[in-house]
Kinemage of the C-alpha trace (Angstrom):
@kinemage 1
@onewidth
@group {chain A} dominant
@subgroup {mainchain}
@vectorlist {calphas} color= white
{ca unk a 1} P 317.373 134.581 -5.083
{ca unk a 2} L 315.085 131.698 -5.752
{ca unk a 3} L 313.642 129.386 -2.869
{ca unk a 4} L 312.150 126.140 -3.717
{ca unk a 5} L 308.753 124.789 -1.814
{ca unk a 6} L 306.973 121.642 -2.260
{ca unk a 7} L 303.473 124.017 -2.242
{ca unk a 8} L 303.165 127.589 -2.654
{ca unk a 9} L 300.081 129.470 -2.441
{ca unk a 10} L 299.044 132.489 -4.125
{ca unk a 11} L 296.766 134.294 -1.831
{ca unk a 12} L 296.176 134.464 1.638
{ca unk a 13} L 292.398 134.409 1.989
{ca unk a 14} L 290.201 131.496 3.689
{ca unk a 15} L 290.929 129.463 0.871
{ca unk a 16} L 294.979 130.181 0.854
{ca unk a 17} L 295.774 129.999 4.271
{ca unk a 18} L 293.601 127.279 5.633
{ca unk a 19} L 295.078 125.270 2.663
{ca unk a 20} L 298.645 126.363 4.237
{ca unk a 21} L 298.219 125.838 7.627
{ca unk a 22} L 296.700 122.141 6.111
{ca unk a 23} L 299.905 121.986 4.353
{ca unk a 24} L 302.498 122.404 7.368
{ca unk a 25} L 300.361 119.908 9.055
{ca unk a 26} L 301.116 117.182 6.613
{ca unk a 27} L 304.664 118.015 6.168
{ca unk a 28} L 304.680 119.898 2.863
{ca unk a 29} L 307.354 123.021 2.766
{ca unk a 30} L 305.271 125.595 2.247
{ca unk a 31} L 304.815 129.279 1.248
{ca unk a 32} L 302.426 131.426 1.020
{ca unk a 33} L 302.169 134.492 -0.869
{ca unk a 34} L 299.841 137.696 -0.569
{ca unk a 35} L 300.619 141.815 -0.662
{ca unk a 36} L 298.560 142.513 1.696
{ca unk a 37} L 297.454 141.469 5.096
{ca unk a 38} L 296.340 137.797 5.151
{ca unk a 39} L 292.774 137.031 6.058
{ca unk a 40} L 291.796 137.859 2.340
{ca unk a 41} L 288.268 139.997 1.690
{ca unk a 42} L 286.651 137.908 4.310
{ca unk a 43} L 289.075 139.052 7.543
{ca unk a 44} L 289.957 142.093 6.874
{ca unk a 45} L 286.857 143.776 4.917
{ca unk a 46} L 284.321 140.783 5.123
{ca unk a 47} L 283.015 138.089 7.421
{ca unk a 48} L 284.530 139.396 10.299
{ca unk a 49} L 284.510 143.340 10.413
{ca unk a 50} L 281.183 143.463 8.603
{ca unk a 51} L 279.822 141.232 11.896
{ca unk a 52} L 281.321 143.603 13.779
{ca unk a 53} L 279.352 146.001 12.829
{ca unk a 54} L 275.935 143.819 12.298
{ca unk a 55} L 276.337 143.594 16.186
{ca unk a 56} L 276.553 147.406 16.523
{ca unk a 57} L 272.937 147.732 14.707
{ca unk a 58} L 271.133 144.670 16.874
{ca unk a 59} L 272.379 146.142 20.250
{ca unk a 60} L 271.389 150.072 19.147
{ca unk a 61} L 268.121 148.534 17.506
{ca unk a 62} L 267.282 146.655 20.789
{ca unk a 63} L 267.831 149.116 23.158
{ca unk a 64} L 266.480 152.041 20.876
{ca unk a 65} L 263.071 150.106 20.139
{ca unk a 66} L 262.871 147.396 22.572
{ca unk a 67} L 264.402 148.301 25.834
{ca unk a 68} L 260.970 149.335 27.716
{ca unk a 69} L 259.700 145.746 26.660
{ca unk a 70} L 262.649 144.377 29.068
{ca unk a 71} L 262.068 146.931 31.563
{ca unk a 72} L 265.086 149.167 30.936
{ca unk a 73} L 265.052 152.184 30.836
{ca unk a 74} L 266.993 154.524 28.569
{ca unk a 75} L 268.174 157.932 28.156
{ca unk a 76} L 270.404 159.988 26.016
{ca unk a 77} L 270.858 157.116 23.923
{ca unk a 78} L 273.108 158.096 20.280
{ca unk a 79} L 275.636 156.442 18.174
{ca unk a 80} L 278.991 157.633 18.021
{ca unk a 81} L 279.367 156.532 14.191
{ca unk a 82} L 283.088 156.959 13.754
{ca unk a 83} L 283.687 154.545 17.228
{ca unk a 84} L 281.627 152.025 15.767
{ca unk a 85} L 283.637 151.670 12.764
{ca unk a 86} L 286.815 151.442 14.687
{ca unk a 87} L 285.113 149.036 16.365
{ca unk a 88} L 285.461 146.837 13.636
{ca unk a 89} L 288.384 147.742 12.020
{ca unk a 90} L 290.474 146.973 15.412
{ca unk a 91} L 288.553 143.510 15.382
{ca unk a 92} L 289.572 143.009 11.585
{ca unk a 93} L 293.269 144.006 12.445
{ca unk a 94} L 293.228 141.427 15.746
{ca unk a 95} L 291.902 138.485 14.105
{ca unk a 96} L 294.188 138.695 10.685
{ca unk a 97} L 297.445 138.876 13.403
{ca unk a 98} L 296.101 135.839 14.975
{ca unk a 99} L 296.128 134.140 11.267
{ca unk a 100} L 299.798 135.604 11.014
{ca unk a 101} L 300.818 133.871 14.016
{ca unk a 102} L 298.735 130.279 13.052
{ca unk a 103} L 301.202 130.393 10.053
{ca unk a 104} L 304.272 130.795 11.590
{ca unk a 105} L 303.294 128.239 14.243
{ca unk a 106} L 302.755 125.775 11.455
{ca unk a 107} L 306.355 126.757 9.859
{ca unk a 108} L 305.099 127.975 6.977
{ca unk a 109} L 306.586 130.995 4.927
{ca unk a 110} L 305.439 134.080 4.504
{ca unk a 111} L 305.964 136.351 1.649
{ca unk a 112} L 304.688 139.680 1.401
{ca unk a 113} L 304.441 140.892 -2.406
{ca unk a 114} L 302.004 139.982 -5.694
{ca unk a 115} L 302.796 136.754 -7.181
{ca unk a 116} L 303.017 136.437 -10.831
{ca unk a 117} L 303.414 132.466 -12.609
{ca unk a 118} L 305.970 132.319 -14.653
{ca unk a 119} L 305.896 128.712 -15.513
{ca unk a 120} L 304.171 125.934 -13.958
{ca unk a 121} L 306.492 125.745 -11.248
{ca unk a 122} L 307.909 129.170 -11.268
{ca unk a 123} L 306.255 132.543 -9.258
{ca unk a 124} L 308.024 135.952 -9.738
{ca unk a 125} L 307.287 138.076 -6.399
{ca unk a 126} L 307.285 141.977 -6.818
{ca unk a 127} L 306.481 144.781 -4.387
{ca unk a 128} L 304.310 147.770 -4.850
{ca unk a 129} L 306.329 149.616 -7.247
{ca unk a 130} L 306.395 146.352 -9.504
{ca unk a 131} L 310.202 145.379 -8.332
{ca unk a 132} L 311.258 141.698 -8.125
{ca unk a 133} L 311.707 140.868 -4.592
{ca unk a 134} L 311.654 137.061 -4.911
{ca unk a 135} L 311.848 133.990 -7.214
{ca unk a 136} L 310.034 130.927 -5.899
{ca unk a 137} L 310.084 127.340 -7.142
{ca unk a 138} L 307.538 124.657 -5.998
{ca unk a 139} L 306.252 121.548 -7.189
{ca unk a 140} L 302.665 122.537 -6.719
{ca unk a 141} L 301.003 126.073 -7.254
{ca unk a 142} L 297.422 126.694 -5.807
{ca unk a 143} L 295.856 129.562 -7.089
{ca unk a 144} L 293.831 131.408 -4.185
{ca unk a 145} L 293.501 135.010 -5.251
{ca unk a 146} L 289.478 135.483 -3.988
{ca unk a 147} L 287.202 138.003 -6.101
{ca unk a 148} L 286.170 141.759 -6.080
{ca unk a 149} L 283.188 143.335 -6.087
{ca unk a 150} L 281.455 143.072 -9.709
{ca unk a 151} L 281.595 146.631 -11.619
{ca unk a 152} L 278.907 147.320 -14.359
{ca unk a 153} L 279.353 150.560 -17.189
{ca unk a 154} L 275.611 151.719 -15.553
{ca unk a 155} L 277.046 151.781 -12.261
{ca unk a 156} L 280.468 153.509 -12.794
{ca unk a 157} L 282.022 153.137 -9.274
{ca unk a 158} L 283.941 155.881 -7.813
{ca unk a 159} L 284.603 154.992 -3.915
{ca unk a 160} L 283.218 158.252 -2.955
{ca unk a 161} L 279.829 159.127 -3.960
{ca unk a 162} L 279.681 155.063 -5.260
{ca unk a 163} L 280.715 152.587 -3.320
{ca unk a 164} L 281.573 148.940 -2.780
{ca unk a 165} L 280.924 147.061 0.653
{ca unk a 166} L 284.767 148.237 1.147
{ca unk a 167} L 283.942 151.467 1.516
{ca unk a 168} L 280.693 151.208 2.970
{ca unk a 169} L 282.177 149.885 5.946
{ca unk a 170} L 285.085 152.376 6.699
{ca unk a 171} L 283.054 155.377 5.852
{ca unk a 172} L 283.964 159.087 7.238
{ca unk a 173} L 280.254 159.686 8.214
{ca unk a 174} L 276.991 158.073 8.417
{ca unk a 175} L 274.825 158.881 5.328
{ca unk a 176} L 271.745 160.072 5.921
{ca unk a 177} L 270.342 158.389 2.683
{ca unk a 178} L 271.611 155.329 1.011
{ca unk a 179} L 270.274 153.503 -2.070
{ca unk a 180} L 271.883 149.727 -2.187
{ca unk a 181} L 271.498 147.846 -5.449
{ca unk a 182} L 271.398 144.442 -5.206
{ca unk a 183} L 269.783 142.322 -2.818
{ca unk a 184} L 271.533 139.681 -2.088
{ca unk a 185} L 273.380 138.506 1.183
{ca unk a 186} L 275.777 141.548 0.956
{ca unk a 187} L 273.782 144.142 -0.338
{ca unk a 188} L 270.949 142.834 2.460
{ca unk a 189} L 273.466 143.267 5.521
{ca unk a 190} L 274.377 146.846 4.754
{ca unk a 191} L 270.524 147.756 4.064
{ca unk a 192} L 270.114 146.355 7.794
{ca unk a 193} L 273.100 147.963 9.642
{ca unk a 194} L 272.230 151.574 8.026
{ca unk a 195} L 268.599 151.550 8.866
{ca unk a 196} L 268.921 150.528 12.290
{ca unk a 197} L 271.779 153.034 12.127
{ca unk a 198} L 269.339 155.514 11.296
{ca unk a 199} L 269.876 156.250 8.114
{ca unk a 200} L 266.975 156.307 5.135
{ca unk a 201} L 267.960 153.259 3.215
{ca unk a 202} L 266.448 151.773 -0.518
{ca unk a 203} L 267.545 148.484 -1.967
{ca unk a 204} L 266.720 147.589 -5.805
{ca unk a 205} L 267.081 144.270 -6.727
{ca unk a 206} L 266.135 143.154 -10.528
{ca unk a 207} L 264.811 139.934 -9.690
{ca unk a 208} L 261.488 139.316 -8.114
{ca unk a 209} L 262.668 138.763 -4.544
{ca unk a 210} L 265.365 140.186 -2.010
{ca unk a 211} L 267.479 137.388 -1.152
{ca unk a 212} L 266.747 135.782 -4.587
{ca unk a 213} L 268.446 132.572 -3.788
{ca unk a 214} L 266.496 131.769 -0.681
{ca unk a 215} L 263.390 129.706 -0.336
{ca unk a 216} L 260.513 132.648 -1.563
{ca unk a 217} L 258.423 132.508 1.641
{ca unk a 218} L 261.577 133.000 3.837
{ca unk a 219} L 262.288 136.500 1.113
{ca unk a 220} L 259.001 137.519 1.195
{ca unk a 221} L 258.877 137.132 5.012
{ca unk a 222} L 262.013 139.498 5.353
{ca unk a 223} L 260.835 142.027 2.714
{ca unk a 224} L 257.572 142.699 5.099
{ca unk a 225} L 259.512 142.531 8.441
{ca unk a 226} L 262.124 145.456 6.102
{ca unk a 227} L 259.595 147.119 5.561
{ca unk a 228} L 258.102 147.593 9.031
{ca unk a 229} L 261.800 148.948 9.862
{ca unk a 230} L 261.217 151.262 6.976
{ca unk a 231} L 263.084 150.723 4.257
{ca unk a 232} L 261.684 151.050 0.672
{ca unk a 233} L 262.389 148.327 -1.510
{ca unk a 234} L 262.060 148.044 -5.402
{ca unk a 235} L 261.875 144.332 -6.860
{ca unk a 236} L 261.827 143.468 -10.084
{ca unk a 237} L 263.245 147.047 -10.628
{ca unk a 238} L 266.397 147.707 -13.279
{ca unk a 239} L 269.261 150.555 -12.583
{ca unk a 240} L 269.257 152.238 -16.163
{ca unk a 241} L 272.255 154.857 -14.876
{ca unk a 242} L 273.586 155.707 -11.538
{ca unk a 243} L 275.278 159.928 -11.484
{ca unk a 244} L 277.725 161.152 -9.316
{ca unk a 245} L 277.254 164.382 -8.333
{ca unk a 246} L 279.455 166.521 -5.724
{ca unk a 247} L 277.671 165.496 -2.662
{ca unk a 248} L 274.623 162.779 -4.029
{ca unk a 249} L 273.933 161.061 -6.443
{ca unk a 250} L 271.237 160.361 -8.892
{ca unk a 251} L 269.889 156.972 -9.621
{ca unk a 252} L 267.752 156.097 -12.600
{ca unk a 253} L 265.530 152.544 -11.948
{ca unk a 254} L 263.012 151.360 -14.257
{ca unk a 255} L 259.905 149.701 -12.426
{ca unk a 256} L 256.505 148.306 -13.716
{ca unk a 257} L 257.201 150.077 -16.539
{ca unk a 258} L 257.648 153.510 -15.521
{ca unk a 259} L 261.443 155.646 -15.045
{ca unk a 260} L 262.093 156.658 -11.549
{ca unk a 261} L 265.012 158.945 -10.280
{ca unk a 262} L 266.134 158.646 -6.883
{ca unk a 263} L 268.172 160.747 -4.826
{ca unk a 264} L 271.171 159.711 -2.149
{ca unk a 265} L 273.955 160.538 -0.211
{ca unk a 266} L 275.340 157.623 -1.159
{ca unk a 267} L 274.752 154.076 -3.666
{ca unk a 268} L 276.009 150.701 -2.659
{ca unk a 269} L 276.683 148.753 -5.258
{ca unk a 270} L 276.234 145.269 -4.317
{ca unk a 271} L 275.711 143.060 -7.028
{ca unk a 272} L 277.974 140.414 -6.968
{ca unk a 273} L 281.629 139.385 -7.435
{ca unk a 274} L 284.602 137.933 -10.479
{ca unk a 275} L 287.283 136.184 -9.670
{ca unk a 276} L 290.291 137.975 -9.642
{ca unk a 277} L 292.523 136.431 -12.395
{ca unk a 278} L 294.157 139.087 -14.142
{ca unk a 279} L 298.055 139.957 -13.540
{ca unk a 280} L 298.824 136.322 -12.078
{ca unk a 281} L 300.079 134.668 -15.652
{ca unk a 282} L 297.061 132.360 -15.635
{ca unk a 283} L 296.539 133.196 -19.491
{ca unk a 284} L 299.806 133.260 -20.534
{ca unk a 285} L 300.307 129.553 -19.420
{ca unk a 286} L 297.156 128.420 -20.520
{ca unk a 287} L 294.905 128.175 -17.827
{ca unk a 288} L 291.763 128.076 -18.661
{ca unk a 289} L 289.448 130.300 -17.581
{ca unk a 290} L 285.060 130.395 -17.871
{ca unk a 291} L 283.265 133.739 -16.976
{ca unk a 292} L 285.820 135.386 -15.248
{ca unk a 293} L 286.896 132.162 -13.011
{ca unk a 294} L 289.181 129.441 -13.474
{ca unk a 295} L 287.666 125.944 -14.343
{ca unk a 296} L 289.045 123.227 -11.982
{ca unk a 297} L 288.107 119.531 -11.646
{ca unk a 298} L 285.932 119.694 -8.273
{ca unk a 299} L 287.516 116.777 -6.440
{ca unk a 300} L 291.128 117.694 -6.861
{ca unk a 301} L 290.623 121.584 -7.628
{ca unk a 302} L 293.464 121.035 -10.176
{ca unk a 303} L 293.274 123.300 -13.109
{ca unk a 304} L 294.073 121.783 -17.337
{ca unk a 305} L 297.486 122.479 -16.518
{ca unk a 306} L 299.014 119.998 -14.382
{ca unk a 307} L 300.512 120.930 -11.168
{ca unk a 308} L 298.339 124.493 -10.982
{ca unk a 309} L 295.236 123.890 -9.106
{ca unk a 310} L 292.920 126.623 -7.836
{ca unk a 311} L 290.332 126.888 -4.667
{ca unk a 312} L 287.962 129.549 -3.340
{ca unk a 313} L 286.476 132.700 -5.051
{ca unk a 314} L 288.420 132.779 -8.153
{ca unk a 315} L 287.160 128.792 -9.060
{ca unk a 316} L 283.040 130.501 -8.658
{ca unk a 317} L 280.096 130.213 -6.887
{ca unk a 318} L 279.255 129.411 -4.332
{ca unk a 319} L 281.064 132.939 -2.828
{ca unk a 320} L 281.687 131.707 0.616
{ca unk a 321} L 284.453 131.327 3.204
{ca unk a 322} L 283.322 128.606 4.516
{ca unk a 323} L 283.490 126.566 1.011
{ca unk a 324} L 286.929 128.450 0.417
{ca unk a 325} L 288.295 126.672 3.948
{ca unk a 326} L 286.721 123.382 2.630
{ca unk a 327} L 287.992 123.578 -0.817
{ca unk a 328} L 291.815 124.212 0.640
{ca unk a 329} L 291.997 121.089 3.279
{ca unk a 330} L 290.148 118.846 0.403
{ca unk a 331} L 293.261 120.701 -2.306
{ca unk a 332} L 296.316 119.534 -0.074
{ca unk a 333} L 294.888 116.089 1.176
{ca unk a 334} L 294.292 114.979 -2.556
{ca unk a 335} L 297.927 116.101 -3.074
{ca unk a 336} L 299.351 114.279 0.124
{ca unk a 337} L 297.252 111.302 -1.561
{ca unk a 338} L 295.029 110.998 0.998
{ca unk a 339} L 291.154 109.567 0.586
{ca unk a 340} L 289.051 112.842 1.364
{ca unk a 341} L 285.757 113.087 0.799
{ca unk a 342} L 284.809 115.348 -1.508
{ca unk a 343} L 282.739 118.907 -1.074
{ca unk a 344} L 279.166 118.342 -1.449
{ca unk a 345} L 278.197 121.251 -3.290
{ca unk a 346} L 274.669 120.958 -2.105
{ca unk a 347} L 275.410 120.887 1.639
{ca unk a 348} L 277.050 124.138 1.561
{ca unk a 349} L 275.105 126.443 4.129
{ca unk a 350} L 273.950 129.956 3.210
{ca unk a 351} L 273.595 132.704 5.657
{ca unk a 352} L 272.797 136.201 5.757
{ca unk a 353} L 273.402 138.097 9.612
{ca unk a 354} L 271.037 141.268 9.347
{ca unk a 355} L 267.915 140.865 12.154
{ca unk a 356} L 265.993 138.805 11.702
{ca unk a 357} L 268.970 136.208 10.541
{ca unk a 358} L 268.048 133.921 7.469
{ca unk a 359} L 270.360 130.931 7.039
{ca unk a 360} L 269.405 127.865 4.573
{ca unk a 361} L 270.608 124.423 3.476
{ca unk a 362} L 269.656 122.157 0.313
{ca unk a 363} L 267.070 122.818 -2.039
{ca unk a 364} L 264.378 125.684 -1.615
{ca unk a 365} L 260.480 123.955 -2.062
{ca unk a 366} L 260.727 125.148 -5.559
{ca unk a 367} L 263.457 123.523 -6.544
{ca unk a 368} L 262.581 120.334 -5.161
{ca unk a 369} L 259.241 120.766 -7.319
{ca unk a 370} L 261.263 121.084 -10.069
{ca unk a 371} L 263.630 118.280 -9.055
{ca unk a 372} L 260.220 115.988 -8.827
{ca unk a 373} L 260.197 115.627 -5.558
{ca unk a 374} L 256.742 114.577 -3.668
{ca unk a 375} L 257.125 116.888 -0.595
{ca unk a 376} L 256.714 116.537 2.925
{ca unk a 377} L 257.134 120.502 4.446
{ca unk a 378} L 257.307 121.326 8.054
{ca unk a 379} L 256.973 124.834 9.332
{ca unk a 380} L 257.703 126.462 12.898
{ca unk a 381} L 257.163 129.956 13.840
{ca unk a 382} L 259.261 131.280 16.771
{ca unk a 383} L 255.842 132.632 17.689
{ca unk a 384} L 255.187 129.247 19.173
{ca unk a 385} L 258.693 128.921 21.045
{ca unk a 386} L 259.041 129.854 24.429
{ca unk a 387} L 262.697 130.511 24.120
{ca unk a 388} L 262.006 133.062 21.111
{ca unk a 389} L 259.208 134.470 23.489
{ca unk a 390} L 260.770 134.630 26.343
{ca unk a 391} L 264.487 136.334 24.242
{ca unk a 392} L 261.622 138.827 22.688
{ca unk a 393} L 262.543 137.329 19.293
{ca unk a 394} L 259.508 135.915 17.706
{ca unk a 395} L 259.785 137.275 14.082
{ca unk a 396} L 260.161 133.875 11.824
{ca unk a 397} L 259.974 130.508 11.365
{ca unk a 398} L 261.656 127.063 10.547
{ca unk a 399} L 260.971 125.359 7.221
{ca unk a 400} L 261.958 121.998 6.591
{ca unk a 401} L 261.497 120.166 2.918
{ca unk a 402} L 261.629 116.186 3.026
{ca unk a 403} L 261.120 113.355 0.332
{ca unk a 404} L 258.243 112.401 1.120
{ca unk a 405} L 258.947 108.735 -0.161
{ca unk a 406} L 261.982 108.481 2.363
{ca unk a 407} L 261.734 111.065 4.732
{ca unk a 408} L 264.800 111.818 3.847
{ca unk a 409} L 265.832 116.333 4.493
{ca unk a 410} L 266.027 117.795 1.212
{ca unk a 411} L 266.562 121.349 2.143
{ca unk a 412} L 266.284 123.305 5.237
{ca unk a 413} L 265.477 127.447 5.961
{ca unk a 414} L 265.347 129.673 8.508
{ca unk a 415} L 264.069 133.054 9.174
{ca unk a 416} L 265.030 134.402 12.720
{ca unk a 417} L 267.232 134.893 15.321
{ca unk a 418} L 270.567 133.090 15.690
{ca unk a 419} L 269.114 130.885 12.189
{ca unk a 420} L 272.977 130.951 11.098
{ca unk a 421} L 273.895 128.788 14.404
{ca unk a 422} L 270.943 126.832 14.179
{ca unk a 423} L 271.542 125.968 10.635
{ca unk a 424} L 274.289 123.903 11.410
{ca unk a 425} L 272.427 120.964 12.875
{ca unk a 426} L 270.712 120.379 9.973
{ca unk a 427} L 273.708 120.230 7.828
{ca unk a 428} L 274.518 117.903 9.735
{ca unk a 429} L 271.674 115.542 9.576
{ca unk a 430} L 271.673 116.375 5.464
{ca unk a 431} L 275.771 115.358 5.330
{ca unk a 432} L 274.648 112.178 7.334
{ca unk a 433} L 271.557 111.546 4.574
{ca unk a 434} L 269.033 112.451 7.648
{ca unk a 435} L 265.140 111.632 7.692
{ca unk a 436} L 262.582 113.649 9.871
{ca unk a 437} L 262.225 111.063 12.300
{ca unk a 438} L 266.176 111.706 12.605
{ca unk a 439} L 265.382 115.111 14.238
{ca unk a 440} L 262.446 114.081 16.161
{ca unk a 441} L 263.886 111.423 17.885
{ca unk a 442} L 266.953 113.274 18.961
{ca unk a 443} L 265.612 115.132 21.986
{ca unk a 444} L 266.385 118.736 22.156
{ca unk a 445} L 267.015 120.965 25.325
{ca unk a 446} L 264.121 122.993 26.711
{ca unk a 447} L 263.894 126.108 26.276
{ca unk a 448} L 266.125 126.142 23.107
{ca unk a 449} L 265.532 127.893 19.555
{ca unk a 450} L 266.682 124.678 18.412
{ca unk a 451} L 263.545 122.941 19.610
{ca unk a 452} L 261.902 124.873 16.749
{ca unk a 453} L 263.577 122.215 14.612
{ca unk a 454} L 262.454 119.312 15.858
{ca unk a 455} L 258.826 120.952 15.810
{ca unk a 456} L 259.063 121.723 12.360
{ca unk a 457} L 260.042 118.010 11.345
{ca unk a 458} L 257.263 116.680 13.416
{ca unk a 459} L 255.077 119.731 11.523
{ca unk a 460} L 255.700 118.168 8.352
{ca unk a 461} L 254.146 114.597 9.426
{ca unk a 462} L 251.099 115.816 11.735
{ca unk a 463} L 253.319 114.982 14.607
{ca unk a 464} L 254.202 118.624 16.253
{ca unk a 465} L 252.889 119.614 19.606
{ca unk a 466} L 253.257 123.062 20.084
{ca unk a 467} L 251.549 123.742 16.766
């Protein structure tokens, strides 16, 4: 049987079913199609569970190394590994029924199966064992199918010994050592929660910095406060060969010149994603595809073939919810005809939720060098801020990067707790085109984190007053 849609989406991630839900709103018959639950990577073994579990680490961490400094005292204190990651899973499974029941709400349709294209306007629907179960028609196809974790021949993933952040979050048992290559926001997160989890932990990242992406004074100042917690960490190290043995395995790294092996329970392997584009008929019809994700035209995410358009993980970096979500509502307003403004691709916040949090906007001091920027830079330390005194939280600092010709925010980064909240009011002066007297004029609540802000800003023109 063959139903007919003006939309239908292919996945059900942050992209796919924000874009639905967006959809149903402005009147489109839609459908939505994904074989498993919807919430994509980032609801069901992402954002959401891996926060979860974050959450589990700061409140063990705290009360294991902290409590006497609040005068609480503690005893018998353990981890019951196995309820923490039910924990999570339950919290996964709750928030991707909520999504189930925004999209029937919205009338939208919901097909449970993998979509292949078979024309432009054509999807074939199968279920597990490959059987058609549907046909489906629509004027419009958005391609929304995420990514999966990047595999390399040196790191030959097994999902026992050698895992992915799948498995390293649904885990039997706690290993008592783990060896995480890569260090970026995924590979960073997982270092964190095992550590405080008890666990002996080692990250290896090739480039010179963990968090290679960030500003380098907000990486180095995590790297030292890592450290402290005790985990080891290799930089500008190379993985010649990770082993699987029965119960460990063997990695081989390359630093400074010299081979090192290293022994684990377990490796993460955390270095990166690629779109997932094979199976879906993309090729077939022509799409056309660049390092492993589809090319789209940025303001209508509408791929060389007309009618097929494409959002989220499969279109490239930036790897983020947040830009899938924006990506989808910007999709299906450009299709309704509607004037949207587009994503501004260098507004998009990053943030990474170990402890201390690091969360950025904009360009990093080096880049704006590079850019040609004459720089006005403000720092803060939460060592100054009676909030982050007062919350016993006083690792970190805000940085904030202005043209120092307008004043104008370039690029902002914090290091500290609850910098992923915080990070938000600067995107906002950034989307708005915000100078530093923008921030210090707007007065801030007392005793707030936030106020850290508005210190830094004033920093950066000999203004501050708690500095």
């Amino acid at each position: 049987m063959t139903k007919k849609y003006d939309i239908a989406i292919l996945g059900g991630g942050p992209g796919g079913y924000v874009a639905a839900i967006r959809a149903g709103q402005l009147g489109f018959k839609t459908v939505i199609i994904d074989k498993d639950n919807l919430g994509g990577i980032c609801l069901n073994w992402g954002c959401i569970p891996t926060k979860s579990l974050l959450k589990n680490a700061e409140i063990y961490d705290t009360m294991k190394n902290h409590a006497k400094d609040f005068g609480i005292k503690v005893e018998g204190l353990s981890i019951d590994f196995n309820q923490v990651i039910k924990r999570s899973r339950d919290i996964s499974g709750r928030i991707t029924k909520n999504v189930e029941m925004l999209i029937k709400k919205n009338n939208i349709d919901r097909v449970r199966g993998f979509g292949k294209l078979l024309d432009k306007n054509k999807i074939s629907v199968t279920d597990n064992n490959g059987k058609e179960i549907e046909t489906i028609e629509a004027d419009k196809i958005i391609i929304a199918t995420g990514a999966s974790p990047r595999i390399l021949p040196n790191i030959p993933v097994d999902r026992k010994n050698i895992i992915t952040s799948t498995e390293a979050m649904s885990l039997e048992s706690q290993p008592k050592e783990l060896i995480v290559i890569g260090a970026g926001a995924i590979g960073i997160e997982f270092a964190y929660f095992y550590n405080a989890l008890g666990t002996k932990v080692t990250v290896i990242e090739m480039l010179e910095n963990i968090l290679p992406i960030e500003d380098k004074e907000v990486s180095e100042t995590l790297e030292k406060i890592f450290k402290k917690k005790g985990i080891t960490i290799h930089t500008s190290t190379k993985v010649e060969s990770v082993v699987s043995k029965d119960d460990h395995v063997i990695v081989t790294i390359e630093s400074k010149g010299k081979k090192i092996e290293l022994k684990a329970d377990k490796a993460l392997s955390a270095i990166g994603v690629a779109g997932n584009i094979t199976g879906f008929g993309l090729e077939e019809l022509g799409v056309e595809i660049f390092k492993n994700h589809i090319n789209v035209n940025k303001e209508t995410y509408e791929t060389n073939v007309p009618g097929i358009y494409a959002i989220g993980d499969v279109i490239g970096p930036p790897w983020l919810a947040h830009v899938a979500s924006a990506e989808g509502t910007r999709c299906i307003e450009k299709i309704k005809g509607l004037h949207t403004t587009p994503v501004d691709y260098d507004s998009i916040p990053g943030c990474t939720y170990c402890q201390p949090q690091v969360a950025s906007i904009g360009m990093t001091e080096a880049k704006a060098k590079e850019a040609g920027y004459e720089l006005k830079i403000g720092k803060f330390p939460f060592m100054a801020s009676g909030k982050a005194f007062a919350a016993g939280d006083r690792d970190g600092f805000v940085k904030l990067i202005f043209d120092a010709k307008y004043g104008e925010l370039l690029g902002a980064h914090i290091i500290g707790s609850e910098a992923t909240e915080l990070i938000a009011e600067l995107g906002i002066v950034k989307s708005l085109e915000g100078t530093y007297e923008s921030i210090v004029g707007t007065v801030h609540a007392h005793p707030t984190l936030s106020e850290s802000i508005m210190e830094a800003a004033a920093q950066a023109y000999g203004e501050a007053i708690h500095i």
